[in-house]
C-alpha positions in Angstrom: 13.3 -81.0 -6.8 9.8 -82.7 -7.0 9.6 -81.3 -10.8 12.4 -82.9 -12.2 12.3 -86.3 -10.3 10.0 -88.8 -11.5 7.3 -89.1 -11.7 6.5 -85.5 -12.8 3.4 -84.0 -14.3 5.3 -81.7 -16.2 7.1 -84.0 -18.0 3.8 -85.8 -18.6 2.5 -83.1 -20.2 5.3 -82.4 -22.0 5.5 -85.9 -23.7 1.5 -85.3 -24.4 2.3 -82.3 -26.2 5.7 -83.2 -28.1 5.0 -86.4 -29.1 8.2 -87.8 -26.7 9.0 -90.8 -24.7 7.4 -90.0 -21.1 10.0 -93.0 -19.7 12.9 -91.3 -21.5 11.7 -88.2 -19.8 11.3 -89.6 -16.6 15.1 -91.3 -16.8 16.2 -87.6 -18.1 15.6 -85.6 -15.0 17.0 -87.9 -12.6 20.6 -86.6 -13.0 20.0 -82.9 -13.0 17.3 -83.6 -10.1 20.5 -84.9 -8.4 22.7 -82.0 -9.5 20.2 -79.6 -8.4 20.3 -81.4 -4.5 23.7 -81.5 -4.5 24.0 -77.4 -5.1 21.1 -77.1 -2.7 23.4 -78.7 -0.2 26.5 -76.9 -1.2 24.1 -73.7 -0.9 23.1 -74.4 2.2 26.3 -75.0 4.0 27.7 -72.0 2.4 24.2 -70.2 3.7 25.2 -71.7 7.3 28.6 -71.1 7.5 28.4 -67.3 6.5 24.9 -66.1 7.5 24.0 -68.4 10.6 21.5 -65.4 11.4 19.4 -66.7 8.5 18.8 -70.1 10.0 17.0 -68.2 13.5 17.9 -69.7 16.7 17.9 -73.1 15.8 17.4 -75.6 18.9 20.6 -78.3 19.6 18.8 -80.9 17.8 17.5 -84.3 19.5 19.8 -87.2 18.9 17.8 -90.8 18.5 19.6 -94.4 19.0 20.5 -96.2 15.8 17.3 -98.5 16.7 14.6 -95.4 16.0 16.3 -94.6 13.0 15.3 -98.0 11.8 12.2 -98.0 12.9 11.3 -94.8 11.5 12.8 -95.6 8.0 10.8 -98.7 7.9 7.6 -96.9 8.0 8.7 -95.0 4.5 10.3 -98.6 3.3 6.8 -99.2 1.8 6.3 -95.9 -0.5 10.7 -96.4 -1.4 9.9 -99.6 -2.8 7.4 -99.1 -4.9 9.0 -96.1 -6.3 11.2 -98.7 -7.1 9.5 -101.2 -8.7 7.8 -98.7 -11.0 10.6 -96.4 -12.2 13.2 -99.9 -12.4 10.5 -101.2 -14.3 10.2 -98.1 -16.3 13.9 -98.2 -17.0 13.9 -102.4 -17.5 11.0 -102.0 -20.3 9.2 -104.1 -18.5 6.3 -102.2 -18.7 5.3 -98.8 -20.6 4.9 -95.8 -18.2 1.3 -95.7 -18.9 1.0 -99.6 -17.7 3.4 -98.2 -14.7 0.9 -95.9 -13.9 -1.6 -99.2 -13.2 1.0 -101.0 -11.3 1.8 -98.1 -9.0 -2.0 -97.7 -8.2 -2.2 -101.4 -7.6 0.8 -101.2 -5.7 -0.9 -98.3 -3.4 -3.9 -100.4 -2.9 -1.7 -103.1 -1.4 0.2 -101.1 0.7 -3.6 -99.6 1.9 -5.0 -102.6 2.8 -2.1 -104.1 4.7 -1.7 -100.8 6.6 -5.5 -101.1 7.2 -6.6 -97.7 5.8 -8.3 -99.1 2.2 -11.7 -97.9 3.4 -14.7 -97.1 1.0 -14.4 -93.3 2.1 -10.7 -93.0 1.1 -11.4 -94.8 -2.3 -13.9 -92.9 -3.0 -12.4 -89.4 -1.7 -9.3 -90.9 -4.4 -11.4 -91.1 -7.1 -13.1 -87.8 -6.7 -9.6 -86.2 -6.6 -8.1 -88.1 -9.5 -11.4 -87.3 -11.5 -10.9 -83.2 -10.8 -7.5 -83.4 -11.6 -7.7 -85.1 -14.4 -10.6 -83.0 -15.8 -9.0 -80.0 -15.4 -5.6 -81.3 -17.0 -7.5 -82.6 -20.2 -9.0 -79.4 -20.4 -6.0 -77.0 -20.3 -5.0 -79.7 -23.1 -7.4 -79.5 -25.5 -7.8 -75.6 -25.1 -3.8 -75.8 -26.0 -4.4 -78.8 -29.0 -6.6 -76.0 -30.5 -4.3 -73.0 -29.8 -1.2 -75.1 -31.3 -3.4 -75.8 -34.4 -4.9 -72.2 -34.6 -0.9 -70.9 -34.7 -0.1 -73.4 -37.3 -2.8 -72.4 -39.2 -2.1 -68.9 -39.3 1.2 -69.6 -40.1 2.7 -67.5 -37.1 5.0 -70.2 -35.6 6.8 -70.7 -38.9 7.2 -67.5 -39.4 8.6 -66.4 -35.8 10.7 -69.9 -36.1 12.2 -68.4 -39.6 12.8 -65.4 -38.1 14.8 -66.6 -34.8 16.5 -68.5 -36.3 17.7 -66.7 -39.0 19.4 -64.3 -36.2 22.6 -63.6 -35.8 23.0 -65.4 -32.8 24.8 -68.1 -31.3 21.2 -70.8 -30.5 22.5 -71.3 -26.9 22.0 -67.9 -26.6 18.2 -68.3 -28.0 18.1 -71.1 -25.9 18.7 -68.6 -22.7 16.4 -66.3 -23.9 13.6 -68.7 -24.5 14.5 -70.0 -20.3 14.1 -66.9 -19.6 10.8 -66.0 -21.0 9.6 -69.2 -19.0 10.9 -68.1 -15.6 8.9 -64.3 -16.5 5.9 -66.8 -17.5 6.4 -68.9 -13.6 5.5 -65.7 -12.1 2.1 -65.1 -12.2 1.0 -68.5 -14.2 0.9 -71.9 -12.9 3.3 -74.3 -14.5 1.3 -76.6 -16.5 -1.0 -73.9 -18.3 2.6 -72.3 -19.2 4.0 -75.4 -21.0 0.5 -75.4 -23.1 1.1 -71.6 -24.0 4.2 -71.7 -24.5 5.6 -75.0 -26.3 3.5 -74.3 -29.1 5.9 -70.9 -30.2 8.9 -72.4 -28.7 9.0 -76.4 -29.9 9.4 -75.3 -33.6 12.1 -72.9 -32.7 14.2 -75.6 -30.6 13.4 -78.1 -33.4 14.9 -75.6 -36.2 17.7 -75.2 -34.4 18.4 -79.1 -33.7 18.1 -79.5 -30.0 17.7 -82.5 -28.1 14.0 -82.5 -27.1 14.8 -84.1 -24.2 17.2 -82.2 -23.2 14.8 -79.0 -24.0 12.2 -80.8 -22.1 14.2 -80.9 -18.8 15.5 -77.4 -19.3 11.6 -76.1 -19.7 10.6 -77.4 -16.3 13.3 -76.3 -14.5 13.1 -72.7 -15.4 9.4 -73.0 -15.8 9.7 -73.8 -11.7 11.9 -71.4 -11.4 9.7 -68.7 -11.9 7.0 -69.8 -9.0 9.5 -68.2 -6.1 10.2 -64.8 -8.1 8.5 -61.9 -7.4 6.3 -60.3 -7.6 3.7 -63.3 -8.1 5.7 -66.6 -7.3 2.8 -68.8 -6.4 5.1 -70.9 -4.2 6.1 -68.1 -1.9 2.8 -67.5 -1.1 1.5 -70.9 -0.8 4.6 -71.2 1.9 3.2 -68.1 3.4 -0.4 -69.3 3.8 1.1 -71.9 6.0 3.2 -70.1 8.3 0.7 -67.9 9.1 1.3 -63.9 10.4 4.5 -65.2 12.1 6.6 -63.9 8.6 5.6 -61.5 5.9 6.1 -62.0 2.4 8.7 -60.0 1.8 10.8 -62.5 4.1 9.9 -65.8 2.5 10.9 -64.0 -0.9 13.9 -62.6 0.8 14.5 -66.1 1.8 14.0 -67.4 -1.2 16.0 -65.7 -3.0 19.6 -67.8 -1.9 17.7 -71.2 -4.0 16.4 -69.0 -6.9 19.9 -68.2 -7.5 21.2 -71.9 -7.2 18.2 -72.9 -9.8 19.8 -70.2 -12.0 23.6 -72.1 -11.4 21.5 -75.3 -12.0 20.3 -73.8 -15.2 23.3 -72.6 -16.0 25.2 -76.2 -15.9 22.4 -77.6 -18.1 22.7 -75.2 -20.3 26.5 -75.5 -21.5 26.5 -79.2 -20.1 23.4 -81.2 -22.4 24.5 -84.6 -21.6 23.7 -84.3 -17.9 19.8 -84.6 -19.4 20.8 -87.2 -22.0 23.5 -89.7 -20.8 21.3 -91.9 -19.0 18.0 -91.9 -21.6 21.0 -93.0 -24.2 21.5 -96.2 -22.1 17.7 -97.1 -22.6 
């Protein structure tokens, strides 16, 4: 759900590379973030209801007063309301998302020092980290600047873009196929370096055929995401694997998986025949 509730890399780079509004992006995956919870839920009710044996032998869970439910939201109130204050003043236009990006940090930095853990060693650990990860992003970016450039030189994305859409087909149905190309992509590459391969080929197509590039956006992340708990290289299986230990195989965590791939594909499915779940609320903007 992380991937389609902001903020989200993938929709950062995604705005980088189409030229669209990272806000609008941002506001555009809150509602099928929502839609894709709510099937989780539904999913996993179902799940319990018919299959208990797939939920172990769960323990009658601990009930807690009222009073140390408070107290443990509290500690969380901190991170929920500066979530707040950048996405509402995303959404308000009070500031752009890039100046968002400031206020959150200064926003961390308070919340650090009054919690008493703004130490030298955790700035500086920060740094280091935001300095690899940004690296490595602007890397995979400008490697993908020049491979956009090289196709459009050689003339190889008009002509596959002429050539799709001259097809016979109905463009929801190019649509499907293009999703599904992504989800093949999602098993055995990690998301963002798929967006860079990919988007180059596949934004002139969605543009010929007059899609919302929002709404295109959302749908590439989703299915993009999709593809990281299929076999037979879904990199989140196995990171889920690495920290569970010997205690379950592999094969179990992508049998388990398997219920939640196939409510990402109902997910997917509502998206696709129902566009204005991705574009209602960037409209109010």
């Amino acid at each position: 759900i992380g991937m389609l509730i902001p903020p989200s890399l993938l929709f950062i780079v995604y705005g980088l590379l189409t030229g669209e509004s990272i806000g609008r992006l941002f506001i555009a995956g809150i509602v099928p973030g929502i839609l894709l919870a709510v099937i989780y839920v539904i999913g996993i009710l179902l799940l319990s209801s018919l299959r208990p044996q797939m939920l172990g032998n769960p323990r009658t869970p601990e009930r807690f007063s009222w009073q140390e439910r408070w107290r443990a939201l509290s500690r969380a109130s901190s991170i929920g309301v500066l979530i707040l204050v950048v996405l509402g003043g995303i959404y308000a236009g009070v500031f752009t998302p890039t100046e968002a990006g400031a206020v959150g940090c200064i926003g961390s930095l308070v919340i650090a020092a009054v919690k008493k853990r703004l130490t030298w060693k955790n700035v500086l650990l920060a740094l280091k980290d935001a300095g690899l990860t940004t690296a490595a992003v602007f890397l995979l970016i400008i490697g993908a600047q020049i491979f956009s450039r090289m196709l459009t030189v050689s003339g190889l994305v008009e002509l596959l873009s002429r050539a799709i859409v001259g097809l016979p087909i109905h463009p929801k149905l190019v649509m499907a196929l293009m999703m599904v190309v992504l989800m093949m992509l999602g098993t055995f590459l990690d998301v963002t370096s798929i967006f860079l391969i990919s988007l180059p080929i596949m934004l002139p197509v969605a543009q010929h055929l007059g899609f919302n590039l929002i709404w295109f956006g959302v749908m590439c992340t989703i299915c993009t995401e999709t593809g990281l708990v299929t076999p037979p290289f879904g990199m989140s299986v196995f990171v889920v694997k690495s920290a569970v230990g010997p205690e379950v195989s592999v094969e179990e965590v992508f049998a388990g998986a398997l219920p939640f791939f196939l409510m990402m594909l109902v997910t997917i499915t509502v998206l696709l025949f129902a566009p204005w779940l991705a574009t209602w609320l960037p409209g109010l903007m």
